[in-house]
matplotlib code that plots the C-alpha trace (Angstrom):
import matplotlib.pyplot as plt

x = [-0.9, 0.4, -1.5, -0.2, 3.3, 3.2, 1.2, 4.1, 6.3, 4.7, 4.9, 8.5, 9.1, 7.1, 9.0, 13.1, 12.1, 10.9, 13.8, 16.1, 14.7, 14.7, 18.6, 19.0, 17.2, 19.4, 22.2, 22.3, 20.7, 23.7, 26.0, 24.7, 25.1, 28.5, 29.2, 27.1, 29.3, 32.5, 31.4, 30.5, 33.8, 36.1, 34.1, 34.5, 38.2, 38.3, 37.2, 39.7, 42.5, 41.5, 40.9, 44.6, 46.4, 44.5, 45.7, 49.5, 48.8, 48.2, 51.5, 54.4, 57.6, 60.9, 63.1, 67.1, 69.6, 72.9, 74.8, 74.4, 71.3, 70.2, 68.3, 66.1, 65.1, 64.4, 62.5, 60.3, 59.9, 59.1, 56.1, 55.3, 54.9, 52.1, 53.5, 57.6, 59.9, 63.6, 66.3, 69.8, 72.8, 76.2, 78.4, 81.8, 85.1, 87.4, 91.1, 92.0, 89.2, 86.9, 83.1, 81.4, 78.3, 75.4, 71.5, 69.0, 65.7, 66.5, 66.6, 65.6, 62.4, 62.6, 61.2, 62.5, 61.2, 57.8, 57.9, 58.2, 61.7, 62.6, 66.3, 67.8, 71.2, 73.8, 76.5, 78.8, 81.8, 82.8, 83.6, 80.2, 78.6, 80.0, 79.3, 75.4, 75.3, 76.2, 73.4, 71.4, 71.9, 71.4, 68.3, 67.1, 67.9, 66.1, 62.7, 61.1, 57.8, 59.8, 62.9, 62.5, 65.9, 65.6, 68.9, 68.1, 71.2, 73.1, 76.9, 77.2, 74.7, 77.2, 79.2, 77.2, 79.3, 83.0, 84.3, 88.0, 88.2, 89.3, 87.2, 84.7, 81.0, 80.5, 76.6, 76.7, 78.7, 76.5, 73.3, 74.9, 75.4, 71.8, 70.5, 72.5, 70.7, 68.9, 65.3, 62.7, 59.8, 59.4, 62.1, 64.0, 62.4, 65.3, 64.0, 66.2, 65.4, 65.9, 68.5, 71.2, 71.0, 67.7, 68.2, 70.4, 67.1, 67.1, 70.7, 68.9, 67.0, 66.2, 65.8, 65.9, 63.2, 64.1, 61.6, 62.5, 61.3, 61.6, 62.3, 60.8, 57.8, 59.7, 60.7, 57.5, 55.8, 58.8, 58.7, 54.7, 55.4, 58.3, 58.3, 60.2, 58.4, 60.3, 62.6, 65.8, 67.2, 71.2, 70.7, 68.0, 68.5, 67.1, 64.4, 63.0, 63.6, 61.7, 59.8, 56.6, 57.0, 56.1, 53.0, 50.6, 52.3, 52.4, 55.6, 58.2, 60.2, 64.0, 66.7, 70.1, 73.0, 76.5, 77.4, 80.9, 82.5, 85.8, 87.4, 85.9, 82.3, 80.0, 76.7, 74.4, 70.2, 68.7, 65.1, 63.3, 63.4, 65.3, 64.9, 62.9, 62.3, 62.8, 64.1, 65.7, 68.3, 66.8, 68.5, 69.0, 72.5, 76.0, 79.5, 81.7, 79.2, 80.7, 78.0, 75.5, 77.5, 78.1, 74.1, 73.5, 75.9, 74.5, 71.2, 72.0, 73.6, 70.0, 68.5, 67.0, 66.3, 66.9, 68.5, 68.3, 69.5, 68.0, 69.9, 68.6, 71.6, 74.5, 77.3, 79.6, 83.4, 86.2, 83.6, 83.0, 79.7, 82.2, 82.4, 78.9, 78.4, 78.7, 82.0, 82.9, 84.6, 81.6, 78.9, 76.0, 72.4, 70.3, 69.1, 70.4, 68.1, 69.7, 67.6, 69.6, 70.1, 73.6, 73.7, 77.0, 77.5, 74.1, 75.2, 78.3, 76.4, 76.1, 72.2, 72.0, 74.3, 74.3, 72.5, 72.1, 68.3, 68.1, 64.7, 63.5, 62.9, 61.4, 57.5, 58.3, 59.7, 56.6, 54.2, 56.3, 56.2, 52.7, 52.2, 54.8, 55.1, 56.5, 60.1]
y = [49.9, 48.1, 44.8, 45.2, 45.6, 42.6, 40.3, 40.7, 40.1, 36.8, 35.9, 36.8, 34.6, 31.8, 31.9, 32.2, 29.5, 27.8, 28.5, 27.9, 24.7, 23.6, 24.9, 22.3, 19.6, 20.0, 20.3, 17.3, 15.4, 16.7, 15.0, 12.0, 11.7, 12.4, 10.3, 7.2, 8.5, 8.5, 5.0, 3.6, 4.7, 3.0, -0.1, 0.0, 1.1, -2.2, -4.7, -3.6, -4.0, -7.3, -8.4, -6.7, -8.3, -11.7, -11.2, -10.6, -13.7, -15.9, -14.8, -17.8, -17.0, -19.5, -18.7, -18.7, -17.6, -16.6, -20.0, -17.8, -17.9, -20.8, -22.4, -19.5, -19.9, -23.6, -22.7, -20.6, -23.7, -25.9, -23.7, -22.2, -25.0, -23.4, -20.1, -20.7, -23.0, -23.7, -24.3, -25.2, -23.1, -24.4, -21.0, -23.1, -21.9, -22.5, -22.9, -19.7, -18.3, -17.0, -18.0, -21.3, -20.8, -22.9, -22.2, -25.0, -24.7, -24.3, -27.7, -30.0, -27.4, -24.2, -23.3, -19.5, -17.8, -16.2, -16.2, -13.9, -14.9, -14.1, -13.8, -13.9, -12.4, -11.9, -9.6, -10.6, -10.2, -8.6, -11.6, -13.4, -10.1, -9.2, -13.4, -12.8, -9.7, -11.9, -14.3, -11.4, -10.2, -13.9, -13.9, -10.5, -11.7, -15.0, -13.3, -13.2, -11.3, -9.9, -9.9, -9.2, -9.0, -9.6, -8.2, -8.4, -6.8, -4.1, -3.9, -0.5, 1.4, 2.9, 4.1, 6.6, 10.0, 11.3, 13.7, 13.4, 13.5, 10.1, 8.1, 5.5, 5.7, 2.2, 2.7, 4.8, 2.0, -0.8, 1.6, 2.4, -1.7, -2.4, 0.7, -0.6, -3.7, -4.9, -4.1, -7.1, -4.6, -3.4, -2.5, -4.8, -4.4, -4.3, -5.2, -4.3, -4.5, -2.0, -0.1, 2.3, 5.5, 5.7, 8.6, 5.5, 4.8, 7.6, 6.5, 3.8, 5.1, 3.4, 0.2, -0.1, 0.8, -0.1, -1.4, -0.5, -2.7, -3.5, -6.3, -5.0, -6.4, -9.4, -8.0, -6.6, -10.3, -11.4, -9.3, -9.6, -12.7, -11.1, -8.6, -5.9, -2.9, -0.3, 0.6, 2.4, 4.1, 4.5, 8.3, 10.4, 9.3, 5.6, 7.3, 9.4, 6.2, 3.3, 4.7, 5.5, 1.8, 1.4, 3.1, 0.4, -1.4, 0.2, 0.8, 3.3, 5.1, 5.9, 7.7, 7.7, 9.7, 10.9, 13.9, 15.5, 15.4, 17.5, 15.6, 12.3, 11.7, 9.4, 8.3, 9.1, 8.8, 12.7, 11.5, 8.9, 6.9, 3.5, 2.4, -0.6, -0.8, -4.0, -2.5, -3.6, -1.1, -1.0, -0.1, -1.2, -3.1, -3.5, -3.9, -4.1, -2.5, -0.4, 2.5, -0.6, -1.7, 1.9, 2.4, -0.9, 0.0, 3.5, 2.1, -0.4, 2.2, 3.8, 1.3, -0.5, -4.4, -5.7, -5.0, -6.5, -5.7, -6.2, -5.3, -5.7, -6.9, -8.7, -7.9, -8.5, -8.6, -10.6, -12.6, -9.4, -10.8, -13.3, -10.0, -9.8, -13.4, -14.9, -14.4, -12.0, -8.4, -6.8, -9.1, -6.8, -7.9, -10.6, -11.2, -10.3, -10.7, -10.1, -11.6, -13.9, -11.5, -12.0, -16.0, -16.2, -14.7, -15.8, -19.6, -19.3, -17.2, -19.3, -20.2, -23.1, -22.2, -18.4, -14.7, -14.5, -15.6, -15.0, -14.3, -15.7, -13.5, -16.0, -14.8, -11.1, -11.6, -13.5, -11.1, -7.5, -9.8, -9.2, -6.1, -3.4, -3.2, 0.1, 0.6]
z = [34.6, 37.5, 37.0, 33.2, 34.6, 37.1, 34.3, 32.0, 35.1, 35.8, 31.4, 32.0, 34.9, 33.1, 30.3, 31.8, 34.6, 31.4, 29.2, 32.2, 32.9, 28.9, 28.8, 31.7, 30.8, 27.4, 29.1, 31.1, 28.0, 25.8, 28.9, 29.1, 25.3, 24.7, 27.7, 26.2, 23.4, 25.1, 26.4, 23.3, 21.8, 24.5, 23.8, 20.8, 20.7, 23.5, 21.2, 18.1, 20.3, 21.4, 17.5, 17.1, 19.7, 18.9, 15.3, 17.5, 19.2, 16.1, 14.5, 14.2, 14.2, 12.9, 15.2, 14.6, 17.7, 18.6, 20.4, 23.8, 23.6, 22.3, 25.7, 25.4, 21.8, 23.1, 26.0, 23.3, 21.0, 24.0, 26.2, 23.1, 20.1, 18.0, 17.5, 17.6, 15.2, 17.0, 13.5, 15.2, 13.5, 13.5, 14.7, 13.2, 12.1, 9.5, 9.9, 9.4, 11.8, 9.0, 10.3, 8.9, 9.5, 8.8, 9.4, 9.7, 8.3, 4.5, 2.9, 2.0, 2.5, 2.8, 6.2, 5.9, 3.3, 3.5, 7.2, 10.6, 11.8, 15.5, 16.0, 19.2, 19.6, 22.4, 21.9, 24.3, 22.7, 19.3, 17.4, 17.6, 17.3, 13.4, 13.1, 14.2, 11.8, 8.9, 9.7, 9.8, 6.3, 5.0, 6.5, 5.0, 1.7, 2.0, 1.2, 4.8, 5.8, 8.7, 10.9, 14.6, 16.7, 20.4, 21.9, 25.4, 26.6, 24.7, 25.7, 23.4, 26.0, 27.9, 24.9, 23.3, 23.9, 23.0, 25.3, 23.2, 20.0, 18.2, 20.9, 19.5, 20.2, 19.8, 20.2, 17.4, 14.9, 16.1, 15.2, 11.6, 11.2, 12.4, 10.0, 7.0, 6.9, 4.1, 3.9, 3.5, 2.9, 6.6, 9.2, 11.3, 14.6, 17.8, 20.9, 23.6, 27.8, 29.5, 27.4, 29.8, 27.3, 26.1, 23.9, 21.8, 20.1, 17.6, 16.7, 14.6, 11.0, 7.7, 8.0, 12.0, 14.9, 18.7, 20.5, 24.0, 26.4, 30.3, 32.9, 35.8, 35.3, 36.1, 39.2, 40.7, 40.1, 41.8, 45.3, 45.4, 48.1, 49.6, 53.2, 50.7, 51.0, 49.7, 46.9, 46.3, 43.5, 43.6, 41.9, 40.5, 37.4, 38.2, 40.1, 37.3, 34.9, 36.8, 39.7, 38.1, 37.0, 41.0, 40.8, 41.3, 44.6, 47.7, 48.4, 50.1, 47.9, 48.8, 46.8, 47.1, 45.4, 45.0, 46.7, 47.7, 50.7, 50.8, 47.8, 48.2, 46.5, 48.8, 48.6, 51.3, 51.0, 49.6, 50.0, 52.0, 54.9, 55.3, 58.6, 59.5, 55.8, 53.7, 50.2, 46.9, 45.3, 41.2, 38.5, 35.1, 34.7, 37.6, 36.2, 39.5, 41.2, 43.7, 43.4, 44.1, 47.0, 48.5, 48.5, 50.1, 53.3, 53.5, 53.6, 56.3, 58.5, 58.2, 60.3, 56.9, 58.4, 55.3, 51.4, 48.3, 44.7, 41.4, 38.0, 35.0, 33.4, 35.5, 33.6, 36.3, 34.0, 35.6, 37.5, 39.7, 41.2, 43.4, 45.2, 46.4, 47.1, 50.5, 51.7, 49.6, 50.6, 49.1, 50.9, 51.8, 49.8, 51.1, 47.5, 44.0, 41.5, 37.6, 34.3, 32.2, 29.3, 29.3, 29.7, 29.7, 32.6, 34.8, 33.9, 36.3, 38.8, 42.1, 42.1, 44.4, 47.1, 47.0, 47.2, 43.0, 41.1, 37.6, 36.7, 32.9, 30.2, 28.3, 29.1, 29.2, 25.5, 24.3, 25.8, 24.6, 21.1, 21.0, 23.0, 22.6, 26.1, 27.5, 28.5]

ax = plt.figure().add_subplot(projection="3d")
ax.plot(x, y, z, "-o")
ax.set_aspect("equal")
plt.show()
C-alpha cells in the first residue's frame, strides 16, 4: 500500500513540476510576445508619424500679415522658400479713416484660392485689429483649403472675467469675432504663445480651434551656454504652468510669492534656495513689471550671484521697460530675454547697448506649424 501511495506521489510530483514548468515556459513565452508586440506596435506607430509629419512638412503655405508683422512673414519667405509665399498688403486709409485695404496675390493670377494661407496678425491696438479681421473674412471667402492665424501675442488674455456687472470681457468679444468667421470647410486654426488664461481656449467654438503653443523652448536653447542654473517662478501659478517644461535640464527650482505683511503684500521666496544660484525669473508676459522686479530684489537679498528675467511677451505700455534698463530706478536683471511677439514694442527695446534680447519666433512657428507642439 505504501509503495502504491509514494508511486502516485512521485506521478504527482512528475506531473505539477511538469505542469509548473510548462505554465512557466508559457508564461514567459506569452511575455516576450506581447512585448515583441508592444515593440512592433511603437515601430510601427513611429514610422506613421514620420509619414505624417513629412506630409506636415511638404505643406506650402501663401502667407498674408498684419504690417506689424510683416519682417516676420519675410523672414518665413526668405529661410523658408519652398514651403512659404510673402504677398505684400497695403493697410491704407481713406480720407475719412474707413480702411483701404489691398491684398497682393490675386491678379493678374490668382495665387489665393485653393491654397493653405498662413496669416500673421498682431493685435496691438484695436484699430488694426477690426482692419486684420476684415482681411480675414476676405480671405475665407476667396475659396482657400485652409486659414491658419498665428497671433503670437494675445492682448485680450488678461481680460477674461467680470467681477462688476457692465465690465467688458474683451477675451470673450474677440473669441465670438474669431468664432463667427466664415467657414472654408475646416476651422480657422489660432495659434497663440503662450496664452495668460489658458482656460480662454474653450471661449472659441464653430468655426475656431486655438492651438496653444509655447516660447520656452526658445528660452531653454537659449540658457544651454549660459552659468544659469536655476529658475524662479514669481508665484505658484507660473510654477505649476511651466516648470515641468524644465524637466529635462538640470536645474534648481525656486518659487516666489505674494504674501501679507500687516497691510502691505510682499514677495518673499516659499520654496527653494537662491543663494549662490544663477537664476532667470519665467513667466509668460510683464506690463510694468513690478511683481517681476520685487522677485528679482528678494532673490538678490538671498545671496542669488546672479538674476535674469525672461517674459514671454514684453508688453511693457508707456515704454515701461526704460525702467529696467541700465540706469533705470528699477535696474536689477543682468539679462531680459522677451520674444518679439509684440514687434512694436521689441523694435524700440535697447538691443545693442542694453540688458533686453529678443529671441526669434520665426523657427518655433515653423516647427509648431508642423508639430502641434504643446503649450
Amino acid at each position: 500500500m505504501r509503495s502504491v501511495l509514494f508511486l502516485a506521489f512521485l506521478i504527482f510530483e512528475a506531473a505539477t513540476g511538469f505542469a509548473f514548468s510548462y505554465t512557466t515556459n508559457t508564461r514567459l513565452h506569452s511575455t516576450h510576445l506581447q512585448q515583441s508586440k508592444s515593440s512592433d506596435i511603437d515601430i510601427q506607430k513611429k514610422i506613421a508619424y514620420a509619414s505624417h509629419l513629412k506630409k506636415r512638412k511638404d505643406m506650402k503655405y501663401q502667407i498674408i500679415s498684419a504690417e506689424a508683422a510683416a519682417p516676420l512673414a519675410r523672414r518665413l519667405a526668405d529661410e523658408y522658400p519652398d514651403r512659404f509665399t510673402y504677398h505684400d498688403t497695403s493697410w491704407g486709409k481713406f480720407p475719412d479713416g474707413t480702411d483701404n485695404i489691398k491684398m497682393e496675390g490675386f491678379s493678374p493670377l490668382n495665387m489665393i484660392s485653393g491654397e493653405h494661407i498662413l496669416f500673421l496678425a498682431s493685435f496691438h491696438n484695436n484699430d488694426v485689429t477690426l482692419s486684420q479681421f476684415q482681411v480675414m473674412i476676405v480671405l475665407l471667402q476667396s475659396f482657400i483649403e485652409s486659414l491658419t492665424v498665428v497671433l503670437p501675442y494675445s492682448p485680450v488674455g488678461t481680460m477674461e472675467r467680470v467681477t462688476t456687472e457692465g465690465t467688458v470681457a474683451t477675451a470673450a468679444s474677440y473669441a465670438h469675432l474669431f468664432s463667427s468667421l466664415p467657414n472654408c470647410g475646416k476651422p480657422t486654426r489660432l495659434m497663440v504663445y503662450d496664452l495668460h488664461t489658458l482656460q480662454n481656449r474653450f471661449y472659441l467654438h464653430n468655426n475656431a480651434v486655438a492651438s496653444l503653443q509655447t516660447s520656452i523652448p526658445l528660452l531653454k536653447e537659449r540658457i544651454k551656454n549660459t552659468d544659469v542654473n536655476c529658475v524662479a517662478f514669481p508665484d505658484d501659478g507660473a510654477a505649476k504652468r511651466f516648470g515641468e517644461l524644465f524637466d529635462d535640464m538640470d536645474l534648481e527650482i525656486v518659487i516666489c510669492g505674494k504674501v501679507r505683511d500687516g497691510e502691505k503684500r510682499s514677495v518673499k521666496i516659499q520654496e527653494g534656495v537662491a543663494e549662490g544660484k544663477n537664476i532667470v525669473i519665467v513667466d509668460d508676459l510683464v506690463q510694468t513689471g513690478g511683481t517681476l522686479f520685487e522677485c528679482g530684489k528678494v532673490l538678490k537679498s538671498a545671496g542669488a550671484s546672479s538674476v535674469n528675467a525672461f517674459c514671454a511677451h514684453g508688453v511693457f505700455p508707456n515704454r515701461s521697460w526704460e525702467r529696467f534698463n541700465k540706469g533705470g530706478d528699477r535696474e536689477c536683471f543682468d539679462k531680459f530675454w522677451v520674444t518679439n511677439s509684440i514687434p512694436t514694442v521689441t523694435n524700440e527695446l535697447p538691443v545693442e547697448e542694453g540688458i533686453f534680447e529678443v529671441l526669434d519666433l520665426t523657427e518655433a512657428i515653423v516647427k509648431d506649424l508642423d508639430e502641434y507642439s504643446r503649450a
